[in-house]
Structures are given as C-alpha cells and as structure tokens.
C-alpha positions as CSV (number, residue, x, y, z in Angstrom):
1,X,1.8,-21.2,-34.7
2,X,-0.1,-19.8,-32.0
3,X,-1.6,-16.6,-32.5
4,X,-0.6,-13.5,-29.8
5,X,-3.4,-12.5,-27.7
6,X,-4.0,-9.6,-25.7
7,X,-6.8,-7.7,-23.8
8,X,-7.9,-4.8,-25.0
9,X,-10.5,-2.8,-22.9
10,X,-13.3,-2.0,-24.5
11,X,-12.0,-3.3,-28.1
12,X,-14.1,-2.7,-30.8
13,X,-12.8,-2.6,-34.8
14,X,-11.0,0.0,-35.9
15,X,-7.4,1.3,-35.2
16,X,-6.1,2.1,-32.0
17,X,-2.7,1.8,-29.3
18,X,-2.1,-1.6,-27.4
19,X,-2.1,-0.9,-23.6
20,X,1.4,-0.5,-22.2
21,X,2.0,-4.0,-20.2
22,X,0.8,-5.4,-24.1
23,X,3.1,-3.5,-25.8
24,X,6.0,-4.7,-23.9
25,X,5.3,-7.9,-24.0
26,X,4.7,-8.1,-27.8
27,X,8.1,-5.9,-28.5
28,X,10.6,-7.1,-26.6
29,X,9.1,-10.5,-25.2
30,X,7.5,-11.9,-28.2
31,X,9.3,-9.7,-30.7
32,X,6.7,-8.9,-32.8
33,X,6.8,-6.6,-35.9
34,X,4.9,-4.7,-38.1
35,X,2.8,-6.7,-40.7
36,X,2.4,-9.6,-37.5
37,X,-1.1,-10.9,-37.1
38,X,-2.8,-10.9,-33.2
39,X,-5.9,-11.2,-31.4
40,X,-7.4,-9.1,-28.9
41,X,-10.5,-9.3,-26.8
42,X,-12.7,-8.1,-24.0
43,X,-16.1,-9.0,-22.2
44,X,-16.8,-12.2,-24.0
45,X,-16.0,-10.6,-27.9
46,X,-12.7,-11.5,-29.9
47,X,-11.1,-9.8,-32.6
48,X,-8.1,-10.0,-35.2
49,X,-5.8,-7.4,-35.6
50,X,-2.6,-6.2,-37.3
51,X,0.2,-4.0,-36.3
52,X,0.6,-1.8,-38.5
53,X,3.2,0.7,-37.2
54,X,6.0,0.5,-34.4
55,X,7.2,3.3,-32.0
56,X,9.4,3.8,-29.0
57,X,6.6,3.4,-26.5
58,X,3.8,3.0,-29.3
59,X,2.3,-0.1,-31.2
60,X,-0.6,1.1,-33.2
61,X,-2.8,-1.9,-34.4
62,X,-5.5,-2.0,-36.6
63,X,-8.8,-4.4,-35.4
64,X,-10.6,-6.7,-37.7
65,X,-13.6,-8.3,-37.6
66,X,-14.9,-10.7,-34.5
67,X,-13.4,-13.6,-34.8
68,X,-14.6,-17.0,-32.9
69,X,-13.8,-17.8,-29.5
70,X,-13.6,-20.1,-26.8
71,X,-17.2,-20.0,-24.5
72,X,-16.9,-18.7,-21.5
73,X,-19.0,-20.9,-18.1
74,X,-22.3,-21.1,-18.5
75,X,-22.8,-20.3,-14.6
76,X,-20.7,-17.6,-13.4
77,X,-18.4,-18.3,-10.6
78,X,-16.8,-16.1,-7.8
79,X,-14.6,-17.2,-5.6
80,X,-14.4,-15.7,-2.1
81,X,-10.6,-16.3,-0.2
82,X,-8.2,-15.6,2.3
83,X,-5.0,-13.1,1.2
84,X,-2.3,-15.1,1.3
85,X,1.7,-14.7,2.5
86,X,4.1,-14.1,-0.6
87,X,3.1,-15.0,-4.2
88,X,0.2,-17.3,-3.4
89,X,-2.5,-14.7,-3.6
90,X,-1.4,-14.3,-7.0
91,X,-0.9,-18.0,-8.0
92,X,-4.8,-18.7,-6.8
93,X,-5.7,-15.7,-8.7
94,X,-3.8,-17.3,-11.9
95,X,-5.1,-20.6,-11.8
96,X,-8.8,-19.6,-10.4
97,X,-8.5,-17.6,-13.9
98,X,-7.3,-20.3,-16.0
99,X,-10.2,-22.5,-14.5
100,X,-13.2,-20.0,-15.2
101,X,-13.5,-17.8,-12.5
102,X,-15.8,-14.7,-12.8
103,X,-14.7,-12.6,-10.0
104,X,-12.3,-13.0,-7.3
105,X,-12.8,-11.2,-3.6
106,X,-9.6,-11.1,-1.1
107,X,-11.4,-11.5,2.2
108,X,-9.9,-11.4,6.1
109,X,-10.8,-14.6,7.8
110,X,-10.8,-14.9,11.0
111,X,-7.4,-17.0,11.1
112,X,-6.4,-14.4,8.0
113,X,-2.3,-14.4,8.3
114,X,-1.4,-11.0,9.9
115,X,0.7,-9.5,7.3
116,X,-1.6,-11.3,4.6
117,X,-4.5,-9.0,5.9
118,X,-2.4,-6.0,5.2
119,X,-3.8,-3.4,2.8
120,X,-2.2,-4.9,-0.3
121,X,-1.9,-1.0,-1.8
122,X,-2.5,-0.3,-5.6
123,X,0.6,-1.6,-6.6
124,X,0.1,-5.0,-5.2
125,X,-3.5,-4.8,-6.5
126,X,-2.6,-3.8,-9.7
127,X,-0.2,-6.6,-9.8
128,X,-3.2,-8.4,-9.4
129,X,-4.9,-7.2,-12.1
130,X,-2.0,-8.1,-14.6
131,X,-1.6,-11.7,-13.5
132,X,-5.7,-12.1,-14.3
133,X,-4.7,-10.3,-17.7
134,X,-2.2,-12.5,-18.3
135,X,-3.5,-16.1,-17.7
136,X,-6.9,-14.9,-19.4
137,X,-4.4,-14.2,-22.5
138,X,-2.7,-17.4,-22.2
139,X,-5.5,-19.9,-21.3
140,X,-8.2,-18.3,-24.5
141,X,-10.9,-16.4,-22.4
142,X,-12.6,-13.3,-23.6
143,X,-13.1,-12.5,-20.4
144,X,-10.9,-10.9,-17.3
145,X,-12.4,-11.8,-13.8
146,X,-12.8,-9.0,-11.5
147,X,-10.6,-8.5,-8.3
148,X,-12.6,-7.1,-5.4
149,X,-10.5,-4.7,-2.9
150,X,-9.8,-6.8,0.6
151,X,-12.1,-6.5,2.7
152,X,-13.9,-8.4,6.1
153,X,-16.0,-11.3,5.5
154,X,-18.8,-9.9,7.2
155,X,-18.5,-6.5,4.7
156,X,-18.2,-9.3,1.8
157,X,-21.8,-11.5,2.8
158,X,-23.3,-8.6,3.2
159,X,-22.6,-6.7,0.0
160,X,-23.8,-10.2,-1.3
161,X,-27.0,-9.7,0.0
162,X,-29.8,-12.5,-0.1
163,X,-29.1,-15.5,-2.3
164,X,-30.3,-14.5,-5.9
165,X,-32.5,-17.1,-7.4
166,X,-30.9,-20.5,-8.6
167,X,-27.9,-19.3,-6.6
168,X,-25.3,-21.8,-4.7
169,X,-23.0,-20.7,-2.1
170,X,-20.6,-23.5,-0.7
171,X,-17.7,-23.0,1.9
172,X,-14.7,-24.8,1.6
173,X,-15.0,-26.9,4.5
174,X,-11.4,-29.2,6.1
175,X,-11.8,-32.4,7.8
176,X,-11.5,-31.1,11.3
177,X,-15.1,-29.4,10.9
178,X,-16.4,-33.1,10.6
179,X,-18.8,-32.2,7.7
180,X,-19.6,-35.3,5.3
181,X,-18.9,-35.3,1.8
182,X,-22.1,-35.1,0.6
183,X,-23.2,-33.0,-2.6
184,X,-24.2,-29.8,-0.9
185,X,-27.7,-28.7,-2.0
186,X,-28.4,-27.5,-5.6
187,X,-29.3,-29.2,-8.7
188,X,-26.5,-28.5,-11.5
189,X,-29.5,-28.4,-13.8
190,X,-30.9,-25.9,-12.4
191,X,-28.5,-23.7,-10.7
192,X,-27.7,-20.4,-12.5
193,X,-24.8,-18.7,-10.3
194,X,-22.3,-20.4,-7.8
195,X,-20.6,-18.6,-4.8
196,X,-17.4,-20.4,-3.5
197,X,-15.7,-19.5,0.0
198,X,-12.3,-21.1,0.8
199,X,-10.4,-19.7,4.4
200,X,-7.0,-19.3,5.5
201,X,-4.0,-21.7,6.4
202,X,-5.1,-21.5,10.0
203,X,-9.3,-23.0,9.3
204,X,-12.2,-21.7,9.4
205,X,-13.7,-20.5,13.2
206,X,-16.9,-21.3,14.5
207,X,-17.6,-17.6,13.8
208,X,-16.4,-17.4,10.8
209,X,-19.2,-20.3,9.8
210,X,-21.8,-18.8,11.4
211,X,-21.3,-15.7,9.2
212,X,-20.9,-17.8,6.2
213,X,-24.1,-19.8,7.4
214,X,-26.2,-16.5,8.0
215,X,-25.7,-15.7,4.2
216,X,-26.6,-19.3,3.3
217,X,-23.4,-20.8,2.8
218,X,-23.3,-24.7,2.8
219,X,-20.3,-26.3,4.0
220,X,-19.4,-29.1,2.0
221,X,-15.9,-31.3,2.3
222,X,-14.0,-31.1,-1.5
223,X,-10.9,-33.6,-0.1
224,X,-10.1,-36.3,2.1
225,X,-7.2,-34.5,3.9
226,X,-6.5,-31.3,4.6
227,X,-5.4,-28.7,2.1
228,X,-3.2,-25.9,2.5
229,X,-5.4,-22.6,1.3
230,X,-3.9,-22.0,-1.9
231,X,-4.5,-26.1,-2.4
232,X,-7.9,-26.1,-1.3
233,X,-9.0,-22.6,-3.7
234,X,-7.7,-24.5,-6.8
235,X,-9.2,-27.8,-6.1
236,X,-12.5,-26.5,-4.4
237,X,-12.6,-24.2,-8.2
238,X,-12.2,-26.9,-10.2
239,X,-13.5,-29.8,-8.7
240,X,-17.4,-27.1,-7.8
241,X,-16.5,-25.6,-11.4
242,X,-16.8,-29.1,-13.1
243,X,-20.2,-29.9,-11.1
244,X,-21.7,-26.7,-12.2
245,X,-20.9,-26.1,-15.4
C-alpha cells in the first residue's frame, strides 16, 4: 500500500499540525485515522510521521526520522510560459511538476490571449500553488517548484539577468519560424542550469524573439508540427528535461 504524502513547510522532526488543504485531504478524502502512518517533506528532505490525535479542523502528527527519497534533477529547470485560457495554466503547471520543474514564471507574450494576461488575483494564484502541492505529493518529489507572479517578458529576461555560467536558455520555437532542428548549443555534460521559454497559442513575434535573443535565448524546434501552448510546455519540458539531466 502506498504511503500518504504531504508537504509540510519547513518540516523538521518533532510534532506539529498538518496544513489545512492536508488535513482535508487525509480526513475526509483519504480517511485517515489516528495510529495511520504518512510522509511528509519539504526542500529536498523526507520524513515519516504518525497521526497521533484527530480534531474538528486539527490533525496533529508526530515526525520521525528522514527517511529516503526520490532525487530530485541534477540541473535545475524553470520554465518560462504564456497564461493560458481556462484550466490549462494549471494543467502545464501540473505536469511541468510531475516532470521536474524547478520554478514556473507566467509571462505575457506578445500574442498572450487577452483575458489570459489578466491579473490572475491570489486566489487564482493560490490555486496555483495547491496544484504544484499536489502533483509534487503524488508524483514523489521533495521539492515544490516556485510560481513566479505574471508578469511581461521583458520584466522576466531582465530579472534573469546575464546568463549564469554553464547556463542554457532555449525558446520553444514552431515550424513557421523556419528554425532547424538542431541541438541548440550546450553540452549536457557540462551544463549546470537550463532556462526554457514556450509562447502563446497565437506564436512567438519577431519582437518577442528579439527580447528572448537579447538575453541569450536559442531557438530551437522540439516537434515536427505545430503544438498548441499547453502541448508544446509539456513536450519542450520533457523532451529538454531528458537532454539535460
């Protein structure tokens, strides 16, 4: 049987509450009680626990020792896309979590849908933030990426700043742009830290490559046809994720 896990911020041993969104899920989802045997985790570290009293709104567990867990990448990855319309912003955010993702940052494209580009508020961000929670709990990281407020892709290069060293930034780029399907540059054996940009439904814009070029972005063709965004964040995750372990 497959042990419960949760995040736990800033978990260390000892006793303590399970945050609220936990607590609901392990009463009245999973229908834990006390005596039951869980796991929870945060920044890389894993620990087993026991609840050891149930309230009303209260599960007090007591933490173990560090148990093992899975490894997270070797080279962090962040991935730098479009909001999307509806639930896709959060399905990219799932699966980009299931596949290893570091940190996630919402950024307006030029081509950005209209009502995608909205302020999201902090509900719809903190929506966010529980859909990372979750998949990290169901897929075995230690590890919850971060979720970067929205912002303009020229205020996202530049809080990037210069290329750090053994860095690799690569843009998403679709067949119309007529770039090759070459390996952009960077030796997997020697790069340390990969950037990924992926744009909206509409394509990237001659200005939104020359912004991504000014910060050293390479583009680089991930499919034969064209992807639809949500599509192309996934695949351009998994397939740059795999190369640069």
């Amino acid at each position: 049987m497959t042990i419960p896990r949760f995040h736990l911020p800033c978990v260390r041993p000892g006793s303590t509450d399970l945050p609220e969104t936990a607590l609901i899920h392990a009463t009245r989802v999973l229908r834990l009680q006390e005596g039951d045997a869980l796991r929870v985790f945060d920044a890389g570290l894993e620990f087993g626990a026991t609840i050891v009293a149930i309230a009303k709104h209260r599960v007090r567990i007591e933490v173990g020792e560090e148990v093992a867990s899975l490894p997270e990448r070797t080279i962090p990855l962040h991935l730098i896309m479009s909001p999307l319309k509806g639930d896709l912003t959060e399905l990219v955010i799932q699966k980009a979590t299931e596949l290893g993702v570091s940190r996630i940052s919402p950024v307006a494209f030029e081509r950005t849908d209209t009502v995608a580009r909205r302020d999201p508020g902090e509900v719809r961000k903190g929506r966010w933030h529980r859909v990372a929670t979750s998949a990290a709990e169901q897929s075995g990281r230690t590890v919850v990426p971060a979720i970067d407020s929205p912002t303009t892709l020229r205020q996202a290069v530049d809080a990037l700043g210069a290329p750090r060293d053994h860095e690799a930034r690569i843009v998403a780029a679709e067949p119309s742009l007529d770039q090759d399907n070459r390996r952009a540059p960077g030796d997997s054996r020697t790069v340390r830290s990969l950037v990924v940009a992926v744009g909206p439904a509409g394509g990237l814009t001659e200005s939104d490559l020359t912004v991504l070029r000014s910060a050293a972005f390479t583009p680089q063709r991930l499919a034969v046809h064209t992807l639809r965004s949500e599509t192309a964040c996934i695949a351009a995750v998994a397939i740059l994720g795999d190369r640069f372990r």
